[in-house]
C-alpha positions in Angstrom: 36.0 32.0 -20.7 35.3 28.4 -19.1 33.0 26.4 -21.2 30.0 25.3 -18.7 29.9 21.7 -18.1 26.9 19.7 -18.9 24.9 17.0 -16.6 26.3 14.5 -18.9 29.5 15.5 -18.3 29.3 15.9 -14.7 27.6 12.7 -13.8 30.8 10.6 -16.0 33.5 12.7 -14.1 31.7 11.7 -11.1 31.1 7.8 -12.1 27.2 7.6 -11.7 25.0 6.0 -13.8 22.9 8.4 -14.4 21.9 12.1 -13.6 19.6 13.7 -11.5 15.9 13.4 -12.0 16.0 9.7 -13.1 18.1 10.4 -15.8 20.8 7.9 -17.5 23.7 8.7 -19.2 24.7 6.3 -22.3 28.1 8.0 -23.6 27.4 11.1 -24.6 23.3 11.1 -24.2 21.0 11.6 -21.1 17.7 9.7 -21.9 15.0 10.3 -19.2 13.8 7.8 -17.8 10.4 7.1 -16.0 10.1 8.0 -12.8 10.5 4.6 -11.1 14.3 4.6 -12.7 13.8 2.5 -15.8 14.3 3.7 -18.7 11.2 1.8 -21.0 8.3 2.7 -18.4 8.4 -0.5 -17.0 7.8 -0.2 -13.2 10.3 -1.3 -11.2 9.8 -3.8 -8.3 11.4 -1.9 -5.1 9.0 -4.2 -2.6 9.5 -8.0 -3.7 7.3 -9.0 -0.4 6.0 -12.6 -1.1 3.5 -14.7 0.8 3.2 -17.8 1.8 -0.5 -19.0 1.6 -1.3 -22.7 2.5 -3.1 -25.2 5.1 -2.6 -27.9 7.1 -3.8 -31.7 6.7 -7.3 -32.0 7.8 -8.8 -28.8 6.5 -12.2 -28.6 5.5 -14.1 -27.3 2.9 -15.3 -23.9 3.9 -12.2 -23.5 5.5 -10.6 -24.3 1.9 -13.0 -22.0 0.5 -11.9 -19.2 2.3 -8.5 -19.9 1.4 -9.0 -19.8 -2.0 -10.8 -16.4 -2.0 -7.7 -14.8 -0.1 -5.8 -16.3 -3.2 -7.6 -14.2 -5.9 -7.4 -10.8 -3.5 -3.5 -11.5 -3.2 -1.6 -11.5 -6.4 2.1 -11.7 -4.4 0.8 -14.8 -2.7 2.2 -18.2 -3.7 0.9 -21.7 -3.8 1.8 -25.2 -2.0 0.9 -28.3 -1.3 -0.7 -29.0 2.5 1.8 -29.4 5.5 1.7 -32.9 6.8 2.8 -31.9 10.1 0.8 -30.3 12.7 2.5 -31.1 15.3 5.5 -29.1 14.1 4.1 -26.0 12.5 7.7 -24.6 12.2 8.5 -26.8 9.3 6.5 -23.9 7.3 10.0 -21.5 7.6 11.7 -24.3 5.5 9.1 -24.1 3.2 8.7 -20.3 2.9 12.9 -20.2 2.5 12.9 -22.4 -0.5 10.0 -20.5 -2.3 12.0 -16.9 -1.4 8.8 -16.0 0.7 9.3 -13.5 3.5 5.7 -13.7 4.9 3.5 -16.6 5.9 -0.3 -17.1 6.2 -1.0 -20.6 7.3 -4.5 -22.1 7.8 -4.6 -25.1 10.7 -7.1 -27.2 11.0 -8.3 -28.8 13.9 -11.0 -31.0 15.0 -12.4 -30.7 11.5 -14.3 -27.5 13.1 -11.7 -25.0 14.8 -9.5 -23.1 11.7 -6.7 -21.0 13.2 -4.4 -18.6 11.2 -0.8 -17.9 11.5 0.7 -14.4 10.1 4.5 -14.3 10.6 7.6 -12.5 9.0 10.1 -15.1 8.3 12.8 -15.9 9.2 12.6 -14.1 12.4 9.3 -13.1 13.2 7.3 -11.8 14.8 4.3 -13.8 14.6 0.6 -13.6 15.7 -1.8 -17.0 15.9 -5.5 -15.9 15.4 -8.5 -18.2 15.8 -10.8 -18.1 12.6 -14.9 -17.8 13.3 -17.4 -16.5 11.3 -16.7 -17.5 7.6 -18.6 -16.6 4.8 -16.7 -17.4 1.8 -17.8 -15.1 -1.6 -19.9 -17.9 -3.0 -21.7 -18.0 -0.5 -22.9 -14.4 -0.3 -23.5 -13.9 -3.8 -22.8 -9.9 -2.8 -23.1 -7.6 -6.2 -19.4 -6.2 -5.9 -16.9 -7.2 -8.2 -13.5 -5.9 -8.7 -10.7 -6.6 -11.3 -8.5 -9.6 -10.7 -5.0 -8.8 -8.7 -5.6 -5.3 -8.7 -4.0 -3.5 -5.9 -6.7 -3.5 -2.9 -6.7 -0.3 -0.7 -6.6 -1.5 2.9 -8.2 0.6 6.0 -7.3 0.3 9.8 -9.9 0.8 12.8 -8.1 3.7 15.0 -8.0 1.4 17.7 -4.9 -0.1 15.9 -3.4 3.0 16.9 -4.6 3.3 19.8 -4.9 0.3 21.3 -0.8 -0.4 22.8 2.0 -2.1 21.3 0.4 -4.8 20.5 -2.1 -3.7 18.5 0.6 -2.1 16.4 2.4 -5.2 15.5 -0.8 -7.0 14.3 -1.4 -4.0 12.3 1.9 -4.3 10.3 1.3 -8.1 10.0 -2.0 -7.9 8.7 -0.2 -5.1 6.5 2.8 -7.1 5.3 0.5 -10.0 4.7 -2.5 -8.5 2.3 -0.4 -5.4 0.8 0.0 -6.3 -3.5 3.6 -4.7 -3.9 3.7 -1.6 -6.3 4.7 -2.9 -9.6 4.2 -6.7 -9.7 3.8 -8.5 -12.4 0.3 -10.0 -11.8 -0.7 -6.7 -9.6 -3.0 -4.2 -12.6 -2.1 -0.5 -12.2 -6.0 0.3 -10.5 -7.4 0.3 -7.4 -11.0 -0.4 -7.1 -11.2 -2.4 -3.6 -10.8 -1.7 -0.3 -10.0 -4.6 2.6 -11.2 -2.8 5.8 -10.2 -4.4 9.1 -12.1 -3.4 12.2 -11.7 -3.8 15.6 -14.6 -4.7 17.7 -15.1 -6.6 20.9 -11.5 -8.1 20.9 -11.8 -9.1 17.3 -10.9 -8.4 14.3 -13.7 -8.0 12.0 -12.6 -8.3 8.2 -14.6 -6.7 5.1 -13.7 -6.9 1.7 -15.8 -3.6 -0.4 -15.6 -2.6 -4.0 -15.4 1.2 -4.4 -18.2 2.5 -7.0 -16.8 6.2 -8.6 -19.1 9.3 -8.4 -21.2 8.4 -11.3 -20.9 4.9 -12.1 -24.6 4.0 -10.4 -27.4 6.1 -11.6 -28.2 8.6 -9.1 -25.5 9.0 -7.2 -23.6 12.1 -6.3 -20.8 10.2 -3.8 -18.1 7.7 -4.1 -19.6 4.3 -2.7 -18.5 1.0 -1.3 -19.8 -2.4 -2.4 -19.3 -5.1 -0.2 -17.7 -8.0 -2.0 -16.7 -10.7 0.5 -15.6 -12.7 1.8 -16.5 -12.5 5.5 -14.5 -13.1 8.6 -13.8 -12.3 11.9 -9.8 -12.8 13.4 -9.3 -13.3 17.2 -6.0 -13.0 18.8 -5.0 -15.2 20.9 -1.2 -14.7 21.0 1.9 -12.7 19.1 5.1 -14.7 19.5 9.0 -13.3 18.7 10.3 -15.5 16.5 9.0 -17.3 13.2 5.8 -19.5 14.2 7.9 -20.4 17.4 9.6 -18.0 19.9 8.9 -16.2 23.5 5.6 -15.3 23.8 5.3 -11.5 23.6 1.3 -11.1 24.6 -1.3 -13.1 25.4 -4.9 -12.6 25.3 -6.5 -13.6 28.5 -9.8 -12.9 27.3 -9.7 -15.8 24.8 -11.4 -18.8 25.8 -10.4 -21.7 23.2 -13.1 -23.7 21.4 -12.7 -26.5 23.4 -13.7 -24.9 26.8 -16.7 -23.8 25.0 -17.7 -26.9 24.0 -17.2 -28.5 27.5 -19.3 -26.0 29.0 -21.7 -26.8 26.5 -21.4 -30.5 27.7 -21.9 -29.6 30.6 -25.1 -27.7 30.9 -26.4 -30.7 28.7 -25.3 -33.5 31.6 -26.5 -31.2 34.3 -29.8 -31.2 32.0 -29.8 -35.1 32.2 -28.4 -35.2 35.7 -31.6 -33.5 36.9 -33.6 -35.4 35.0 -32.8 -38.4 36.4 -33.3 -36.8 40.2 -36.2 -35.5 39.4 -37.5 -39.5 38.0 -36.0 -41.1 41.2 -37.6 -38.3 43.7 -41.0 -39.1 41.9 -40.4 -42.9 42.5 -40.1 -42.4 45.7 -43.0 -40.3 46.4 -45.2 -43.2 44.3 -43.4 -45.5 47.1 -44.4 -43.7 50.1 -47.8 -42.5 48.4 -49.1 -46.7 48.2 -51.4 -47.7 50.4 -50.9 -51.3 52.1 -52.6 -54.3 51.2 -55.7 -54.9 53.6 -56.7 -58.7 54.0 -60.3 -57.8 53.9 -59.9 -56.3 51.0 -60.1 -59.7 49.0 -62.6 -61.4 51.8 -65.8 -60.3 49.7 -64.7 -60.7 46.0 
């Protein structure tokens, strides 16, 4: 009678390196290994996303701030220095290729008041621009949540992302590609104790950062809780583009107004203020004109 063939046997006859099951075969011995394929429990990296986080010249301190926050909640994301450049933003794809990045979030700075965020997939896009409003970096809310440094944040999508057209969809897996920690990093710690929750309201994008509290951990409570942490900011879209920071533009919001408009209308309602003021002082001049009675010689006969 035929001997039965073992695994071991089977998987050398058929040249693999290793069995079913996450198995390896070394010569004659299958030694298990972990479920992520290596053999000492170390968890292998299968999604090396990395992210390019920097700024532009010219950016200002709360915009810095902010910045520096999205550093500690993103343990894939890398450093470098400021681009000099605004005028040609692209110059960040060079950048990103020499530091093996395949994402970029770039802060630009303009005015020294208007911060605008780019989220692209380099090298070939897509890309969205977003201007920046409402910031309320984590020192500045002194919130009670804490979390553990670099550990993997849960993130949660408004429905509207779904919901909302095509568009919607590819901001959705930019925000995703940009703030995801990659399973089995080497900064990212094995827990998951914070949730980045991205809303859609108004034709926004409202961002919340919340700790999540265990049945148990606060006296009296029966439920799971969240913990708002910070910091605080709200995304608008203004366009997505195909390529890398550059490229066709794919969809526009016409709802957007930019910053500068807005301040120009506030001009304007100030000079119209002034404007009637100074109708309203030469009407009354004229009616003090027309209002004077004329000099009568007698007048000055009897003084």
């Amino acid at each position: 009678m035929q001997k039965k063939r073992t695994a071991a046997a089977a998987a050398l006859d058929e040249g693999r390196d290793g069995v079913d099951g996450g198995g390896r075969v070394e010569g004659a011995k299958v030694q298990l290994a972990a479920p992520n394929g290596t053999p000492d429990g170390r968890v292998a990296i299968v999604n090396k996303t990395r992210v390019l986080l920097f700024c532009t010249r010219g950016t200002t301190a709360r915009h810095r701030h902010l910045m520096e926050d999205l550093r500690m909640l993103l343990p894939h994301a890398k450093k470098e220095p400021k681009l000099d450049s605004k005028d040609r933003i692209t110059l960040a794809n060079e950048v990103a290729e020499t530091r093996n990045c395949d994402s970029i979030a770039l802060f630009e700075c303009r005015k020294l008041q208007d911060c605008y965020l780019w989220l692209s997939k380099t090298p070939n896009g897509p890309s969205a621009k977003f201007l920046v409003q409402n910031i309320h970096t984590m020192a500045e809310l002194k919130f009670t949540g804490n979390n553990l440094l670099f550990s993997r944040a849960m993130l949660s999508f408004d429905r509207a992302f779904d919901e909302g057209g095509d568009h919607m969809l590819v901001l959705k897996e930019l925000l995703l590609h940009t703030f995801t920690a990659p399973r089995g990093h080497r900064k990212v710690k094995p827990f998951v104790d914070h949730m980045l929750s991205f809303f859609w309201l108004d034709g926004r994008v409202w961002v919340r950062h919340y700790q999540i509290v265990e049945k148990g951990v606060i006296k009296n409570s029966s439920e799971s809780e969240l913990v708002e942490i910070g910091p605080r900011f709200v995304l608008t879209p203004i366009r997505i583009f195909s390529g890398s920071l550059c490229g066709a533009t794919l969809w526009e919001n016409v709802e957007y107004i930019s910053p500068n408009e807005v301040r120009r209308a506030a001009k304007r309602i100030k000079d119209s203020t002034y404007q009637k003021r100074i109708s309203d002082h030469a009407k009354r001049t004229t009616r003090e004109a027309m209002r004077k009675r004329p000099d009568d010689p007698l007048d000055r006969m009897f003084k």
